[in-house]
KOLFI-920063 format. One record per residue: residue number from 1; y, z, x of N, C-alpha, C in turn. Coordinates in Angstrom, 1 decimal. Layout:
N
<NUM <Y Z X> <Y Z X> <Y Z X>>;
...
This chain:
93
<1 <-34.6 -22.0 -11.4> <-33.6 -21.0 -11.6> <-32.6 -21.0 -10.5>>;
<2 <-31.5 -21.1 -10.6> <-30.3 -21.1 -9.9> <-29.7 -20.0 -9.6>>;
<3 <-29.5 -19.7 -8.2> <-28.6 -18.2 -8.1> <-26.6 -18.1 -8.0>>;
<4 <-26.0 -17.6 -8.4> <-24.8 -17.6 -8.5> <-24.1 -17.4 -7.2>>;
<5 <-23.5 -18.3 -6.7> <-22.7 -18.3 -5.2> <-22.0 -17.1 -5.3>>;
<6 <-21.9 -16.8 -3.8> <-20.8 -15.9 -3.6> <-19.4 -16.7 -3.6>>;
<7 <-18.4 -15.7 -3.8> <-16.5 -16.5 -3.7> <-16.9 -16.7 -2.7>>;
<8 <-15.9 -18.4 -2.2> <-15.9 -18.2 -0.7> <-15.0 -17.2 0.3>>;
<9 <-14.0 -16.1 -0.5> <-13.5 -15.0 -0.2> <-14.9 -14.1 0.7>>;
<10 <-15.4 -13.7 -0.2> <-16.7 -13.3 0.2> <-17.5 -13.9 1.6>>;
<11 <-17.7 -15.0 1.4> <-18.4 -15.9 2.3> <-18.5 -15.8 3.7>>;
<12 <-16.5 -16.2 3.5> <-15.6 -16.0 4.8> <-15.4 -15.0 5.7>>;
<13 <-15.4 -13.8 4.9> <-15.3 -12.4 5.4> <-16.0 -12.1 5.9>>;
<14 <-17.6 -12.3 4.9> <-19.3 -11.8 5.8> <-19.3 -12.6 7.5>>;
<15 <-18.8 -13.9 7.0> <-19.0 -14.9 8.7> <-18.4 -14.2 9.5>>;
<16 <-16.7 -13.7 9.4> <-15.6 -13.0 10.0> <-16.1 -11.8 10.4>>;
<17 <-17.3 -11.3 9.7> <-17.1 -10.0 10.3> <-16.4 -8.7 9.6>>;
<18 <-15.9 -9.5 8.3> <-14.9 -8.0 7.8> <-15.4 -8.2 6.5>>;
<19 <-15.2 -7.0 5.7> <-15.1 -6.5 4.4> <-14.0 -7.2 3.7>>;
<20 <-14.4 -8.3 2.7> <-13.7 -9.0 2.0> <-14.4 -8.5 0.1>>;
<21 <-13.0 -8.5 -0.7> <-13.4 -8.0 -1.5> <-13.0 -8.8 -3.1>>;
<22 <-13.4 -8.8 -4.2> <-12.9 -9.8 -5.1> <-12.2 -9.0 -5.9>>;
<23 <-12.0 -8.0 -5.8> <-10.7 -7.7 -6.6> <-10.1 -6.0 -6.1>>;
<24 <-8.9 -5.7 -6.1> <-8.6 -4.6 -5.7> <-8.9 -3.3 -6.1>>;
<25 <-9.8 -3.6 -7.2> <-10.2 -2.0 -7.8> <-11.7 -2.0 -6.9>>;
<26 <-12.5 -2.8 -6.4> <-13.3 -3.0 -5.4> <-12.4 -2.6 -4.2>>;
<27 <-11.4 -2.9 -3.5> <-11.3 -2.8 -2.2> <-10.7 -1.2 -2.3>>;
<28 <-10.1 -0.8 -3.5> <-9.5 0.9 -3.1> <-10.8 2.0 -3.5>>;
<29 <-11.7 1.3 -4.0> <-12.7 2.1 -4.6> <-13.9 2.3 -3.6>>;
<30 <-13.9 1.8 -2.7> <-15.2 1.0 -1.7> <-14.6 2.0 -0.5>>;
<31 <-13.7 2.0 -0.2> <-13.3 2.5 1.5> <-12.5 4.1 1.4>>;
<32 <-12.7 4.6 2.3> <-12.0 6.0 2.7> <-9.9 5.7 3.0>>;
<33 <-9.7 5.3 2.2> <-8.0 4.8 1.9> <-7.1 5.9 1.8>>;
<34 <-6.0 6.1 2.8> <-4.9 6.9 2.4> <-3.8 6.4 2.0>>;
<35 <-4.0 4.9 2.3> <-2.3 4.1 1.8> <-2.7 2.5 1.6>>;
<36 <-1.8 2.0 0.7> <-2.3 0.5 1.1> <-0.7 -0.1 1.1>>;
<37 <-0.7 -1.4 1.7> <0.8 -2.1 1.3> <0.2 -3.0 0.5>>;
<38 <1.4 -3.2 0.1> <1.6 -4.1 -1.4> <2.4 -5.2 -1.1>>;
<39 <1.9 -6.5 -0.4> <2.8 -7.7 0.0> <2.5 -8.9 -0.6>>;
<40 <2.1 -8.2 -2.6> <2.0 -9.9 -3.2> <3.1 -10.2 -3.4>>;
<41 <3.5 -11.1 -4.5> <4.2 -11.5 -5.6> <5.1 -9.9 -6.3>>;
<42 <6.0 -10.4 -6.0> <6.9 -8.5 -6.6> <6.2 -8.2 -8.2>>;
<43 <6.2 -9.5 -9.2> <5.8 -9.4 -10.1> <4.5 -8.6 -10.8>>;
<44 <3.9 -8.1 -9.4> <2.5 -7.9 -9.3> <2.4 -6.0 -8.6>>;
<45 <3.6 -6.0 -8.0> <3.7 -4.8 -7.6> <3.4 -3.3 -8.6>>;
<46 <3.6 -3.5 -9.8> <3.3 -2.6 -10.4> <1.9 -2.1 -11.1>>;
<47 <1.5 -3.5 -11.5> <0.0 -3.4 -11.5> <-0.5 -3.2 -10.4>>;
<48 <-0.5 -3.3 -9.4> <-1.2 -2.9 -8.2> <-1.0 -1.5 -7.8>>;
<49 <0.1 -1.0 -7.9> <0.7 0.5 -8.0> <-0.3 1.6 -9.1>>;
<50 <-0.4 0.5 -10.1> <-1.4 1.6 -11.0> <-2.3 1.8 -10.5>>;
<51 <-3.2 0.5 -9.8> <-4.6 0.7 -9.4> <-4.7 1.8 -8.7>>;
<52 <-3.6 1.2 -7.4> <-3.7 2.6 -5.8> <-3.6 3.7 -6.6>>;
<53 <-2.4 4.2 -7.8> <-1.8 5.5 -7.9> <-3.0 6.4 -8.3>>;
<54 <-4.0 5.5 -9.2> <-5.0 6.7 -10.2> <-6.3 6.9 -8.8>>;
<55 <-6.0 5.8 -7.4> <-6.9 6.8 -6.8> <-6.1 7.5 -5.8>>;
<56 <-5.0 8.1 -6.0> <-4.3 8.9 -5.2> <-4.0 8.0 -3.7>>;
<57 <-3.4 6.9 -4.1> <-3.4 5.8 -2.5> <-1.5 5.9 -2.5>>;
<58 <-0.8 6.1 -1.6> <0.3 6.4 -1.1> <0.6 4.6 -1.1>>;
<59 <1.7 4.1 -1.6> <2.3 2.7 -1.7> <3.2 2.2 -1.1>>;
<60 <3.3 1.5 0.0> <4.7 0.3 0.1> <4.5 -0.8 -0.1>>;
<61 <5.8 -1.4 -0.8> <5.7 -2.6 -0.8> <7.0 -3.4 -0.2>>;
<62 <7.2 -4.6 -0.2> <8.3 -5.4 0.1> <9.6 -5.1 -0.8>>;
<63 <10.6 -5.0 -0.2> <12.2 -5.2 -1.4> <11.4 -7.0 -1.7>>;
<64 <12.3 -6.7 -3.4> <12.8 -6.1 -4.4> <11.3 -5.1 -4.2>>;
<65 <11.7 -3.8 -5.3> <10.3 -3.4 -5.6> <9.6 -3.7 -6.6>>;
<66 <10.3 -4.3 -7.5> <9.3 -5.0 -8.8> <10.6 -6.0 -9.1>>;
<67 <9.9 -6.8 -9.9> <10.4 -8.2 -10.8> <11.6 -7.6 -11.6>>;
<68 <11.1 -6.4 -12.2> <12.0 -5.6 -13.6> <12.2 -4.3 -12.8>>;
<69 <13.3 -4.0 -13.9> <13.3 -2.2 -14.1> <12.7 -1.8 -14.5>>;
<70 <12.0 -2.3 -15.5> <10.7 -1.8 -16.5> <9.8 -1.7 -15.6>>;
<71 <9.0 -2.6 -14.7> <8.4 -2.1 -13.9> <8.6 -1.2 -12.8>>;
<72 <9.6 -1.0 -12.1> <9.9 -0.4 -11.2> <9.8 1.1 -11.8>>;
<73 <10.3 1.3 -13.4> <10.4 2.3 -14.0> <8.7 3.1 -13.6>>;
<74 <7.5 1.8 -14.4> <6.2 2.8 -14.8> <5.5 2.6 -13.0>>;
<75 <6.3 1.6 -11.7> <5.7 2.5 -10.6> <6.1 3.9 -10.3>>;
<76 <7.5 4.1 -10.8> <7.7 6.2 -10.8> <7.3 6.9 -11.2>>;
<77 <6.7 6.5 -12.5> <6.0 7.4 -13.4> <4.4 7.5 -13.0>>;
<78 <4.2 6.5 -12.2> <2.6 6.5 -12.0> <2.8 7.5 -10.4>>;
<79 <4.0 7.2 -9.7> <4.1 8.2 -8.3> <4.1 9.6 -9.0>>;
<80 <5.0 9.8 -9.6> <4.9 11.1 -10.5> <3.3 11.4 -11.0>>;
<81 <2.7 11.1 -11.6> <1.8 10.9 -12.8> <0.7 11.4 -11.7>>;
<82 <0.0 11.1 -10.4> <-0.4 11.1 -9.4> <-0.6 11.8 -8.0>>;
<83 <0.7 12.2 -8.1> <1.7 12.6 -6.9> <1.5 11.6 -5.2>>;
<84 <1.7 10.6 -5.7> <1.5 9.7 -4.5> <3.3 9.3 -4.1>>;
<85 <3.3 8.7 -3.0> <4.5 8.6 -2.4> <4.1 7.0 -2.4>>;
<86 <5.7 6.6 -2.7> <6.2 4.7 -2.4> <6.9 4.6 -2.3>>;
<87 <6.8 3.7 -1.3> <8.1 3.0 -0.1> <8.4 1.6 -0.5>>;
<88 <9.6 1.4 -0.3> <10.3 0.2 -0.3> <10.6 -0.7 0.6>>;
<89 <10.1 -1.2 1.6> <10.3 -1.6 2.7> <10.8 -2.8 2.6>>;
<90 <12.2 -3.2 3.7> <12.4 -4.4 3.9> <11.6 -5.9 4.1>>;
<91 <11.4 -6.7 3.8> <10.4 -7.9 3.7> <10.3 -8.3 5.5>>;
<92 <9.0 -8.4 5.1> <8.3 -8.4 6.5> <7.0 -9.5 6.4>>;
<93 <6.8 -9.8 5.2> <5.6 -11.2 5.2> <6.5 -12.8 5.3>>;
């Protein structure tokens, strides 16, 4: 019987010393969080915004703030929806 490896995400982090996590509804769900930044792919920004918004996590991310207006639109409605605050920050990665 074979047991299922850890990610090497996982792996790396246990060696490191830090809390590495496989997906972000693990890493905002797991820790005592007031804010996270948001420095993937812009296209990504808003799904990530939902995650943080429904646990009340305050958001920045990099200009642009999303790919679309369509998304930019449902990160206001999830700040709204929430009452979390999000920032736009000039690019810094």
């Amino acid at each position: 019987m074979c047991c299922r490896r850890k990610p090497a995400v996982t792996r790396k982090g246990e060696r490191a010393g830090i809390n590495a996590y496989e997906s972000y509804e693990d890493r905002f769900s797991k820790d005592n969080l007031n804010a996270v930044l948001v420095y993937t792919e812009n296209n990504r920004h808003a799904e990530i915004t939902d995650l943080a918004a429904e646990k009340g996590l305050h958001v920045m991310v990099e200009k642009p703030m999303a790919a679309t207006f369509k998304q930019a639109e449902r990160m206001m409605k999830a700040s709204k929806k929430h009452g979390i605050k999000i920032m736009a920050n000039y690019p810094t990665a």
